[in-house]
N, CA, C and O atoms as a GROMACS GRO file, in nm:
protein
  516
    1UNK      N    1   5.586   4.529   4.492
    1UNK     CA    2   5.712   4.571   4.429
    1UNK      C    3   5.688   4.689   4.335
    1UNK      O    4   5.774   4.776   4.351
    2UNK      N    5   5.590   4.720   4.234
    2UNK     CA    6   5.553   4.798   4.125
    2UNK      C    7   5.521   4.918   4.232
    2UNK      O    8   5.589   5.018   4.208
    3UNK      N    9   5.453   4.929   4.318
    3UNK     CA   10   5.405   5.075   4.359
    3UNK      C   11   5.543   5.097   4.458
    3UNK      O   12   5.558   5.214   4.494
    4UNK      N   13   5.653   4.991   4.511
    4UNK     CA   14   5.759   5.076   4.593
    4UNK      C   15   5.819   5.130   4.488
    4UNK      O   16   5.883   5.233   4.508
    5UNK      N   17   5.809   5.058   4.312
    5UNK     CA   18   5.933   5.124   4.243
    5UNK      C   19   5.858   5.252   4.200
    5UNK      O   20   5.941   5.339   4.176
    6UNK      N   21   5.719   5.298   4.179
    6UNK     CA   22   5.678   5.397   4.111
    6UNK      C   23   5.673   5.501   4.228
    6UNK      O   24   5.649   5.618   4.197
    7UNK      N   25   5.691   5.472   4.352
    7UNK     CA   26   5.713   5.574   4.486
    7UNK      C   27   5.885   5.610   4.462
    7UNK      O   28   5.913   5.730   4.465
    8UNK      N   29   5.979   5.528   4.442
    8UNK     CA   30   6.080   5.550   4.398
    8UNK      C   31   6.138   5.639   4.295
    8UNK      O   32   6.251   5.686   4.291
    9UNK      N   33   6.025   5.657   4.199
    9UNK     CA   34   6.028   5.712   4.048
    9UNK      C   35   5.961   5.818   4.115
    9UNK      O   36   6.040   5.909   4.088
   10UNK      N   37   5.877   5.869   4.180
   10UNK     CA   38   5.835   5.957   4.207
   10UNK      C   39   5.930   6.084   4.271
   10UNK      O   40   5.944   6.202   4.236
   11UNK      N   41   5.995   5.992   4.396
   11UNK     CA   42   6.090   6.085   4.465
   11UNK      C   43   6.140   6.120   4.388
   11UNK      O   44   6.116   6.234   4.347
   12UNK      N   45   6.267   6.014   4.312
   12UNK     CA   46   6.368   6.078   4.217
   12UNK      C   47   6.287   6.200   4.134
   12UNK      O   48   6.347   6.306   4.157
   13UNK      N   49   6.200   6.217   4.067
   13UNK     CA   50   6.164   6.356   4.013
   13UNK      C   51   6.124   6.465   4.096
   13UNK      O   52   6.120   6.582   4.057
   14UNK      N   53   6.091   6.423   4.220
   14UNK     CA   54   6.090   6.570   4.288
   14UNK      C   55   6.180   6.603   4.300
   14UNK      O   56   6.208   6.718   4.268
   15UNK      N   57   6.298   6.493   4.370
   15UNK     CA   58   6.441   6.530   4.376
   15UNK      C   59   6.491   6.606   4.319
   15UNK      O   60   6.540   6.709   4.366
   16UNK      N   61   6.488   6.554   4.148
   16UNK     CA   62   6.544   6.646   4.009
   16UNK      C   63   6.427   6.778   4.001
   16UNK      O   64   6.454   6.897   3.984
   17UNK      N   65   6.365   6.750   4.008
   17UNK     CA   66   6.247   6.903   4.007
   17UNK      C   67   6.332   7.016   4.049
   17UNK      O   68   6.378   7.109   3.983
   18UNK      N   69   6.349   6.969   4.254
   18UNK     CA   70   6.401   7.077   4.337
   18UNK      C   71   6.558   7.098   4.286
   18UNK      O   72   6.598   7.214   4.279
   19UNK      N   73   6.651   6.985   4.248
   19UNK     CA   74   6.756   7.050   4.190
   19UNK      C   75   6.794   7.149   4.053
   19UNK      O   76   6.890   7.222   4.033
   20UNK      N   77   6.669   7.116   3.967
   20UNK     CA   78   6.664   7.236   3.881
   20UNK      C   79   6.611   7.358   3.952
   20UNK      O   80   6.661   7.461   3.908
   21UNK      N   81   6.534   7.375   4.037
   21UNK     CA   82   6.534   7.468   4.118
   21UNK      C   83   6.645   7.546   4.117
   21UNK      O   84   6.667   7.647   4.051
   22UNK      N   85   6.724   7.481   4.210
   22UNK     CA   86   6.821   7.542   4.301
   22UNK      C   87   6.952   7.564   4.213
   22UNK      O   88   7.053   7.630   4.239
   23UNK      N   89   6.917   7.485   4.096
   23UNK     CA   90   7.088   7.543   3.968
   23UNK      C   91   6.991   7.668   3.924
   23UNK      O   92   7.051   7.775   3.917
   24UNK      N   93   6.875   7.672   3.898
   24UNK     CA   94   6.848   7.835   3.861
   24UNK      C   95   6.916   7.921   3.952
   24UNK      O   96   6.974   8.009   3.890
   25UNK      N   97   6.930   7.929   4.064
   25UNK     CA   98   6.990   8.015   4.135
   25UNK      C   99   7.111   8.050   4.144
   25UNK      O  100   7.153   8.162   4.173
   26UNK      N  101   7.184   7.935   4.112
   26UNK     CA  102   7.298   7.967   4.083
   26UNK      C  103   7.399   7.841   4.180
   26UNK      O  104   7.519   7.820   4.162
   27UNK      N  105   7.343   7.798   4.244
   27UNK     CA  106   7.383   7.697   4.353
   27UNK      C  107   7.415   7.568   4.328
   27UNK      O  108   7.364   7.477   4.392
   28UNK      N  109   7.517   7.546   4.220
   28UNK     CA  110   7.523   7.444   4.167
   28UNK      C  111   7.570   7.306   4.246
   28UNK      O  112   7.512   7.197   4.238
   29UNK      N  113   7.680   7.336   4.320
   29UNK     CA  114   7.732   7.220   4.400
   29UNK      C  115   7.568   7.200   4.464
   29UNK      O  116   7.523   7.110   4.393
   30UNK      N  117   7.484   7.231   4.540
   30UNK     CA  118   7.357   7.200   4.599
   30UNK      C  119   7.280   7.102   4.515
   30UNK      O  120   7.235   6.990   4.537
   31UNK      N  121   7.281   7.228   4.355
   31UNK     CA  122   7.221   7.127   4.284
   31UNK      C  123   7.234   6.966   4.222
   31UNK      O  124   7.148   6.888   4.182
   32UNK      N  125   7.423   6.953   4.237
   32UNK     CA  126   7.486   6.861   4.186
   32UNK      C  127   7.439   6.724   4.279
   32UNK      O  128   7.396   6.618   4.232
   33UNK      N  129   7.464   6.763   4.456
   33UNK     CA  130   7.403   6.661   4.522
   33UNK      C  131   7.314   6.604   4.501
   33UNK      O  132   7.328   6.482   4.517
   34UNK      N  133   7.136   6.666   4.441
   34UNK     CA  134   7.020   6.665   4.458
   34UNK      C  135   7.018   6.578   4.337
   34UNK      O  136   6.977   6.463   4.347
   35UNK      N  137   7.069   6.637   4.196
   35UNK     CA  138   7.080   6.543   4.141
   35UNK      C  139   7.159   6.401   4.091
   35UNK      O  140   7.151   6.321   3.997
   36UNK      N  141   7.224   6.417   4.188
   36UNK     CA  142   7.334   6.249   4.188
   36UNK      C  143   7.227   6.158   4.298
   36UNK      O  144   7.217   6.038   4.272
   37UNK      N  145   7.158   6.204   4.404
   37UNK     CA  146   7.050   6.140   4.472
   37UNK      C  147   6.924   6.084   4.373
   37UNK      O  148   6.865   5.976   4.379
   38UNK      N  149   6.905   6.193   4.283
   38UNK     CA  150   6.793   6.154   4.202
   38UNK      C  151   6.839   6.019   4.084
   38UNK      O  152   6.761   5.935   4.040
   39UNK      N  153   7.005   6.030   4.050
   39UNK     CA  154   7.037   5.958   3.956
   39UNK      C  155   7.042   6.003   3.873
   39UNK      O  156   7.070   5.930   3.778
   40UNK      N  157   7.025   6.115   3.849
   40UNK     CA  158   7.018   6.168   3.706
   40UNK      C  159   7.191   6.284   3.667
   40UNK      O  160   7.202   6.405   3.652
   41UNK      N  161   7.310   6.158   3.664
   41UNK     CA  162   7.398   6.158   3.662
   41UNK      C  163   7.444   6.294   3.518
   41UNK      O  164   7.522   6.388   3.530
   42UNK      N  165   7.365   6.258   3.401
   42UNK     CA  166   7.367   6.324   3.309
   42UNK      C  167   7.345   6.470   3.291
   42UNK      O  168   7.400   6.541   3.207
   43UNK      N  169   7.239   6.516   3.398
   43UNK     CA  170   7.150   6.646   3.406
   43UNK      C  171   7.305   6.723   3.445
   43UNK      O  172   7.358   6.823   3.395
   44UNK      N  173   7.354   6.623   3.567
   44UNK     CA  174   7.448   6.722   3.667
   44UNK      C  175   7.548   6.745   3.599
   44UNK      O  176   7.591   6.858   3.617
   45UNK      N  177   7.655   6.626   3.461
   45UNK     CA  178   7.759   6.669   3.395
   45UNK      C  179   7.704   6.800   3.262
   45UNK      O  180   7.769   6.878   3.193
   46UNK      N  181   7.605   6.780   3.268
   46UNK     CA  182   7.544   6.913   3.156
   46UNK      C  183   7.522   7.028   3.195
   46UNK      O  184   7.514   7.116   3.109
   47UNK      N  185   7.502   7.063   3.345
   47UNK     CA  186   7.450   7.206   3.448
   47UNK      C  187   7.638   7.204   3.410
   47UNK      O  188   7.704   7.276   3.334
   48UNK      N  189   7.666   7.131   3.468
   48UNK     CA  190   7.833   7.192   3.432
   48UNK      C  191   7.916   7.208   3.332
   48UNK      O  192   8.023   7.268   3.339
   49UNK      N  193   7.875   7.161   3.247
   49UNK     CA  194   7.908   7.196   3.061
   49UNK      C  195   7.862   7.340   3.039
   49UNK      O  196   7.934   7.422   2.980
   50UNK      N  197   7.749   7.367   3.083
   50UNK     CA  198   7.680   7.456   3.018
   50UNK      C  199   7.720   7.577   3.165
   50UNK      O  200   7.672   7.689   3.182
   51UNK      N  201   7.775   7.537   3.212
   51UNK     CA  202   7.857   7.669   3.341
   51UNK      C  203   7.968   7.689   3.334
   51UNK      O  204   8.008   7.787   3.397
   52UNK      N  205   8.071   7.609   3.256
   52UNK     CA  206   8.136   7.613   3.178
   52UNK      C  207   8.267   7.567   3.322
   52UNK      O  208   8.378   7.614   3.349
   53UNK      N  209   8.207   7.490   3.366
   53UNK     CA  210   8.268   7.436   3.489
   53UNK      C  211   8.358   7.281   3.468
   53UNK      O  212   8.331   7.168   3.510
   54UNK      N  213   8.469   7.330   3.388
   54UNK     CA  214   8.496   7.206   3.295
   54UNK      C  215   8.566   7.065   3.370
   54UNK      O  216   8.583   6.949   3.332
   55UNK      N  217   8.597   7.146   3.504
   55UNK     CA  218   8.673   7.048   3.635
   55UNK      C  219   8.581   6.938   3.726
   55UNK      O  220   8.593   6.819   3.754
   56UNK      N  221   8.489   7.037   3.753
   56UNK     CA  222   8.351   6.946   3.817
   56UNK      C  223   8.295   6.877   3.705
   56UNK      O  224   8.258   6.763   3.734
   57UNK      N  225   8.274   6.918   3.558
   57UNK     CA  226   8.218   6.837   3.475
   57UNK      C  227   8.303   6.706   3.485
   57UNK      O  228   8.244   6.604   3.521
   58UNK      N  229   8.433   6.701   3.458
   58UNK     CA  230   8.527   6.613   3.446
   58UNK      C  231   8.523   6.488   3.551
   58UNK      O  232   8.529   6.367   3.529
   59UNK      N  233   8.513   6.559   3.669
   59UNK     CA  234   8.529   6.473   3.788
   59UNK      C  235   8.384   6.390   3.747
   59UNK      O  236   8.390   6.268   3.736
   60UNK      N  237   8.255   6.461   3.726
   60UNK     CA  238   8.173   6.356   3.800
   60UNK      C  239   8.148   6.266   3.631
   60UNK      O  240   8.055   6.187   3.638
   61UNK      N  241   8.212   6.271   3.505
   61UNK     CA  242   8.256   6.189   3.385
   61UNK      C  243   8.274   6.076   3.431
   61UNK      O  244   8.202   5.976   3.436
   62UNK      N  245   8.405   6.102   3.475
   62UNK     CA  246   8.506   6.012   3.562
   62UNK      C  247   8.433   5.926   3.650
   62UNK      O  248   8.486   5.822   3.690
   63UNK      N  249   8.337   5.954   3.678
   63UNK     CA  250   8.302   5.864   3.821
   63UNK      C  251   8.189   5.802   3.749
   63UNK      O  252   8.194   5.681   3.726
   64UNK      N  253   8.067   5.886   3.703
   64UNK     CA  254   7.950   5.821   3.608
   64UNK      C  255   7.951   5.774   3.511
   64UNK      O  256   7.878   5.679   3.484
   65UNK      N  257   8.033   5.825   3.430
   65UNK     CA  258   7.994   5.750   3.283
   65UNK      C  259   8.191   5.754   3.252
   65UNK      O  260   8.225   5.843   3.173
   66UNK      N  261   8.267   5.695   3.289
   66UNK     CA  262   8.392   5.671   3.313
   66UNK      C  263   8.463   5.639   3.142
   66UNK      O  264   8.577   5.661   3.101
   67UNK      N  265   8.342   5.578   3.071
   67UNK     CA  266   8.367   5.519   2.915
   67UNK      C  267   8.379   5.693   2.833
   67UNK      O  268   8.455   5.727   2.743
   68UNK      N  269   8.314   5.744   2.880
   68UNK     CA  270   8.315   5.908   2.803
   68UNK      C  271   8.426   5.962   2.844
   68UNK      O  272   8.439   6.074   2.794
   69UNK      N  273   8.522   5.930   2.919
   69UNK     CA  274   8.594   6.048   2.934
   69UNK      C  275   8.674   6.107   2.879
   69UNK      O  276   8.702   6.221   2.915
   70UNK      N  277   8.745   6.033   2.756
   70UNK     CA  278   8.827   6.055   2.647
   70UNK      C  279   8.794   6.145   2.586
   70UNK      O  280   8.853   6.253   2.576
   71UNK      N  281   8.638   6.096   2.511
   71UNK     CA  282   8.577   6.213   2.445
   71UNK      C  283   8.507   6.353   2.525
   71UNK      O  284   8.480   6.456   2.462
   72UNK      N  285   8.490   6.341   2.635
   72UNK     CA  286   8.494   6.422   2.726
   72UNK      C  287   8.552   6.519   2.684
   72UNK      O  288   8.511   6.605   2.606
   73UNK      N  289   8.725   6.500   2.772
   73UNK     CA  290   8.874   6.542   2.724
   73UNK      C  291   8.844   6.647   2.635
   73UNK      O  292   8.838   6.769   2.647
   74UNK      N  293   8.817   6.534   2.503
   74UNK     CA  294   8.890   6.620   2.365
   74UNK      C  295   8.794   6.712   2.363
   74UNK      O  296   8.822   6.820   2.310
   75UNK      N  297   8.651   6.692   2.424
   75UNK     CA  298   8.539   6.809   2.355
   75UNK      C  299   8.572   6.933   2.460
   75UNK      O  300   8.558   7.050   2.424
   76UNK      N  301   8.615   6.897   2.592
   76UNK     CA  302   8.664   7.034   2.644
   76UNK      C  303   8.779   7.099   2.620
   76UNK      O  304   8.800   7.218   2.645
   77UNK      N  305   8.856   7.022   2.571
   77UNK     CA  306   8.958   7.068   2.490
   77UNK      C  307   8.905   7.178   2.343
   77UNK      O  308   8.926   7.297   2.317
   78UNK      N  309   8.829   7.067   2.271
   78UNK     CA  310   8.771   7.201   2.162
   78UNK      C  311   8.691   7.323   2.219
   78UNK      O  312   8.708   7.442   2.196
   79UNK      N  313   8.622   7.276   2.278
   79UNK     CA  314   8.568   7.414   2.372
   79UNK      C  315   8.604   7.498   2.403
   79UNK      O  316   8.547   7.606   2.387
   80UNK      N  317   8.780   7.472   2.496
   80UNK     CA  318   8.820   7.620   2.519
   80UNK      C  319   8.895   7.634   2.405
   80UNK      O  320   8.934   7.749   2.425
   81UNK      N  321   8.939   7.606   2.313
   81UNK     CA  322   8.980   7.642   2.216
   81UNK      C  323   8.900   7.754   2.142
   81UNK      O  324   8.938   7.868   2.114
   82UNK      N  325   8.776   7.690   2.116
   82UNK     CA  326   8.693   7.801   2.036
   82UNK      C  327   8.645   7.977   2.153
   82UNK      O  328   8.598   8.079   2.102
   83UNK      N  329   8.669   7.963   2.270
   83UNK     CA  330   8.667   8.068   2.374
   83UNK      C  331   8.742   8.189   2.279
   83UNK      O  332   8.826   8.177   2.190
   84UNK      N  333   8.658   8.340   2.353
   84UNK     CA  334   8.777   8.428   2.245
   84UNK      C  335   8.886   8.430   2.336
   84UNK      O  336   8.988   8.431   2.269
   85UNK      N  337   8.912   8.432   2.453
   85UNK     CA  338   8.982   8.421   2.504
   85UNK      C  339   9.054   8.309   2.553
   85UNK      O  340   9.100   8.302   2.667
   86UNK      N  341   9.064   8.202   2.445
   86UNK     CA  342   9.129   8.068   2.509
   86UNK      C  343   9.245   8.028   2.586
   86UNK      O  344   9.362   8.038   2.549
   87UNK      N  345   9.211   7.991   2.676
   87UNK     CA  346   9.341   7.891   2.779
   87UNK      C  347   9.388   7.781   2.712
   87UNK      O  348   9.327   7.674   2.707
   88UNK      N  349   9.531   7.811   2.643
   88UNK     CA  350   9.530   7.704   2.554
   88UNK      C  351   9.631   7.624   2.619
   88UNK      O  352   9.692   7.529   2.569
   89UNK      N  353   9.643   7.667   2.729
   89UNK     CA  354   9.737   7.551   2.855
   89UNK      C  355   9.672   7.507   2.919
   89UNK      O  356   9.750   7.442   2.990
   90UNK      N  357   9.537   7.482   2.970
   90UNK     CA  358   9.419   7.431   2.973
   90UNK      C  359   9.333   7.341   2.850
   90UNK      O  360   9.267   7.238   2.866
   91UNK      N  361   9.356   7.407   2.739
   91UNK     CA  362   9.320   7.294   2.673
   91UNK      C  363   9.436   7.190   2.645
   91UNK      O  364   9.385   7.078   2.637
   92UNK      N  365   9.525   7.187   2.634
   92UNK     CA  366   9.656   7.121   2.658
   92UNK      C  367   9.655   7.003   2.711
   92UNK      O  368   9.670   6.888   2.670
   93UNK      N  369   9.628   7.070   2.842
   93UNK     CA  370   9.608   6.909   2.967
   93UNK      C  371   9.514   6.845   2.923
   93UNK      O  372   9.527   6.723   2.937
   94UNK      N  373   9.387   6.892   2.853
   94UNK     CA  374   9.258   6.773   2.808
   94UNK      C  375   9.304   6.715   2.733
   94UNK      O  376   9.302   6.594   2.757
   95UNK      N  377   9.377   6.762   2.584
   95UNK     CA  378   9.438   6.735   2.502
   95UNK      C  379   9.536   6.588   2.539
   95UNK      O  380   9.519   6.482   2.478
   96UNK      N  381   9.598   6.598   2.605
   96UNK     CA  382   9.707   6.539   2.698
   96UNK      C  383   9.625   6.423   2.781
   96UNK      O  384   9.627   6.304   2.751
   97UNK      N  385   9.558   6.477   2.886
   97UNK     CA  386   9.450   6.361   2.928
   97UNK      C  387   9.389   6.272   2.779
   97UNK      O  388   9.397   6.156   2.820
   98UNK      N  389   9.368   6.268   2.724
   98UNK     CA  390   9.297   6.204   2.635
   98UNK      C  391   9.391   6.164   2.508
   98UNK      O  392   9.346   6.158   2.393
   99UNK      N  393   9.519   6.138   2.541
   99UNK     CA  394   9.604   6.083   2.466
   99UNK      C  395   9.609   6.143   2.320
   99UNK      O  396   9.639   6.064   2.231
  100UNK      N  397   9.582   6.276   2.285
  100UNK     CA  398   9.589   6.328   2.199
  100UNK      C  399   9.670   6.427   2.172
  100UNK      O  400   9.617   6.527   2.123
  101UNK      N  401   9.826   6.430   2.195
  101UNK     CA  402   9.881   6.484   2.146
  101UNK      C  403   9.915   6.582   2.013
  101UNK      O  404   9.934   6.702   2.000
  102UNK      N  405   9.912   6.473   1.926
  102UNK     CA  406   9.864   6.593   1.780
  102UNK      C  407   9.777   6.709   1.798
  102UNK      O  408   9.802   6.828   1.782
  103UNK      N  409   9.649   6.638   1.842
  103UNK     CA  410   9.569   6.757   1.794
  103UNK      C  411   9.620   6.924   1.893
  103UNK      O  412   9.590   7.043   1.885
  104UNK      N  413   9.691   6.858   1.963
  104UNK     CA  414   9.730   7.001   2.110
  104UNK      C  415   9.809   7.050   2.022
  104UNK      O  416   9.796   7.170   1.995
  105UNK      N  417   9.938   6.952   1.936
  105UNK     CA  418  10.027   7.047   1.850
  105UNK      C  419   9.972   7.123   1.731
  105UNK      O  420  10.026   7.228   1.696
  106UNK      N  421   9.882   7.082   1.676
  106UNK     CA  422   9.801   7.124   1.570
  106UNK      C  423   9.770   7.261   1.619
  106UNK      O  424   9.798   7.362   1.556
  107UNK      N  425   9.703   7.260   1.747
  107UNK     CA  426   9.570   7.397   1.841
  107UNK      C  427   9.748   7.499   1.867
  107UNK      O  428   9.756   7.621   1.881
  108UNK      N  429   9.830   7.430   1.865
  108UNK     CA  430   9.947   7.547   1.889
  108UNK      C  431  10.007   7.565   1.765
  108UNK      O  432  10.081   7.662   1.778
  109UNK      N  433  10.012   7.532   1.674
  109UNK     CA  434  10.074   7.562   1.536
  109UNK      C  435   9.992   7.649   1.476
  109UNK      O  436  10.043   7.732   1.400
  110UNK      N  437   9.836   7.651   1.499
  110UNK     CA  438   9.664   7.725   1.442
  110UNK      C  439   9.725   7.857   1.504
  110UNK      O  440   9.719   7.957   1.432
  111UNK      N  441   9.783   7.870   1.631
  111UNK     CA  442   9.803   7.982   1.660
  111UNK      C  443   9.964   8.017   1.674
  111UNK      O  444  10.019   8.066   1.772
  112UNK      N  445  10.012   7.986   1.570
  112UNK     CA  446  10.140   8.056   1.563
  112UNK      C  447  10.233   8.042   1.684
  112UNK      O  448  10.329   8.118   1.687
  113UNK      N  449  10.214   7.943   1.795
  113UNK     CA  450  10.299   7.923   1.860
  113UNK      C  451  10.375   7.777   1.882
  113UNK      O  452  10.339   7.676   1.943
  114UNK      N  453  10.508   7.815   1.799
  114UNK     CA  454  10.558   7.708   1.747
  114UNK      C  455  10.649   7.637   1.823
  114UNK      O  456  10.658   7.515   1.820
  115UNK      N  457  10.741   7.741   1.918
  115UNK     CA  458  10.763   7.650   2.035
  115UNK      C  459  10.699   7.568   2.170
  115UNK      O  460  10.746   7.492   2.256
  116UNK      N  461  10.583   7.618   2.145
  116UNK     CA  462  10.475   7.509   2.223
  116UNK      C  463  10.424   7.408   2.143
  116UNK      O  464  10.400   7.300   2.199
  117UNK      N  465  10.397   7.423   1.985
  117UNK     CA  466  10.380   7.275   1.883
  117UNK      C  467  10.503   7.170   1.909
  117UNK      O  468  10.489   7.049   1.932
  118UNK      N  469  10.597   7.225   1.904
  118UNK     CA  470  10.703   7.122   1.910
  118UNK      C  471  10.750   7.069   2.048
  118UNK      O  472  10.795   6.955   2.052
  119UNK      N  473  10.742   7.159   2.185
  119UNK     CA  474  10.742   7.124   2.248
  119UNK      C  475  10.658   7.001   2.306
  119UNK      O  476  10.701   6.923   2.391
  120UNK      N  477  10.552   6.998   2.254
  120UNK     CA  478  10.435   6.895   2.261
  120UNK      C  479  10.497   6.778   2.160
  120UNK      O  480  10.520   6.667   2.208
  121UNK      N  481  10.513   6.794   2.078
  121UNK     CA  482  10.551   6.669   1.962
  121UNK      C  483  10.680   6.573   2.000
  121UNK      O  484  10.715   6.464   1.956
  122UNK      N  485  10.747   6.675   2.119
  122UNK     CA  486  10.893   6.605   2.130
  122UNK      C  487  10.861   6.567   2.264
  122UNK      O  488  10.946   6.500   2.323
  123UNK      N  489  10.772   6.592   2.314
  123UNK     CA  490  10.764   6.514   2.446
  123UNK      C  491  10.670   6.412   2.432
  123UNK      O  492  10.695   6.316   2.506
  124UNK      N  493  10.580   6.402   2.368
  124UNK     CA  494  10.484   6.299   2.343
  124UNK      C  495  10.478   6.225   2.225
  124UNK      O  496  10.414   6.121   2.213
  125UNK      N  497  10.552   6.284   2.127
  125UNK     CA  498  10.530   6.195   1.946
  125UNK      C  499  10.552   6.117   1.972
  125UNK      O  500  10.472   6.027   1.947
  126UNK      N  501  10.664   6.087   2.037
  126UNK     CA  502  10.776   5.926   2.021
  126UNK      C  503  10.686   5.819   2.133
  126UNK      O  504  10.723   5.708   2.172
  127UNK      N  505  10.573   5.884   2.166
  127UNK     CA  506  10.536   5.746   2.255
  127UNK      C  507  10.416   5.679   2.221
  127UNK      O  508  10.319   5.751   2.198
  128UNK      N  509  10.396   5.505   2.208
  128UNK     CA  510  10.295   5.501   2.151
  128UNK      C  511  10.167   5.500   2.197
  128UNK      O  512  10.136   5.491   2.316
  129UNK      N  513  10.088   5.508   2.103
  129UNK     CA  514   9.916   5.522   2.185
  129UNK      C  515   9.796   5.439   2.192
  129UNK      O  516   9.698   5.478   2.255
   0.00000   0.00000   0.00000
């Protein structure tokens, strides 16, 4: 049993080896497979944090670590917020996914757009959470 699991432990790191490989290149979906084979569920939502691939990060949240996804949400939500160029109808929906209304009206009031603060407050204040 001990040497099938340390042949086991073995693959999985070549596995993850060759998928850091192949995200150097740029080939991420490739790499994402290689490492969901290896198990190393975490490596693959972080190649996509850090690619700023906030949809694929999301999805494979959702599927691996399903308890994070709230905070997920809100941290890609702050994320594109702090962008100089922020999608703040994109951060919206995370905002929104993650039952956080306020803080979306807050990120639209920070920027002076007040019929999108209230628009948010009157569609979501009144409901509870």
């Amino acid at each position: 049993f001990e040497k099938q699991h340390l042949q086991n432990e073995t693959y999985k790191d070549l596995i993850a080896r060759e998928a850091e490989n192949i995200e150097k290149t740029g080939k991420l979906k490739e790499a994402e497979k290689l490492y969901l084979i290896a198990e190393e569920y975490d490596v693959a939502i972080t190649m996509y944090k850090d690619n700023k691939q906030y949809d694929n990060m999301i999805r494979l949240v959702s599927k691996y670590r399903p308890e994070y996804l709230r905070d997920t949400h809100l941290m890609v939500a702050n994320l594109i917020c702090e962008e100089k160029s922020a999608n703040l109808k994109q951060a919206e929906l995370h905002y929104l996914e993650a039952n956080d209304w306020s803080s979306c009206a807050e990120m639209y009031k920070n920027h002076e757009l007040w019929d999108d603060a209230m628009r948010v407050a009157k569609s979501y204040g009144n409901r509870e959470e």
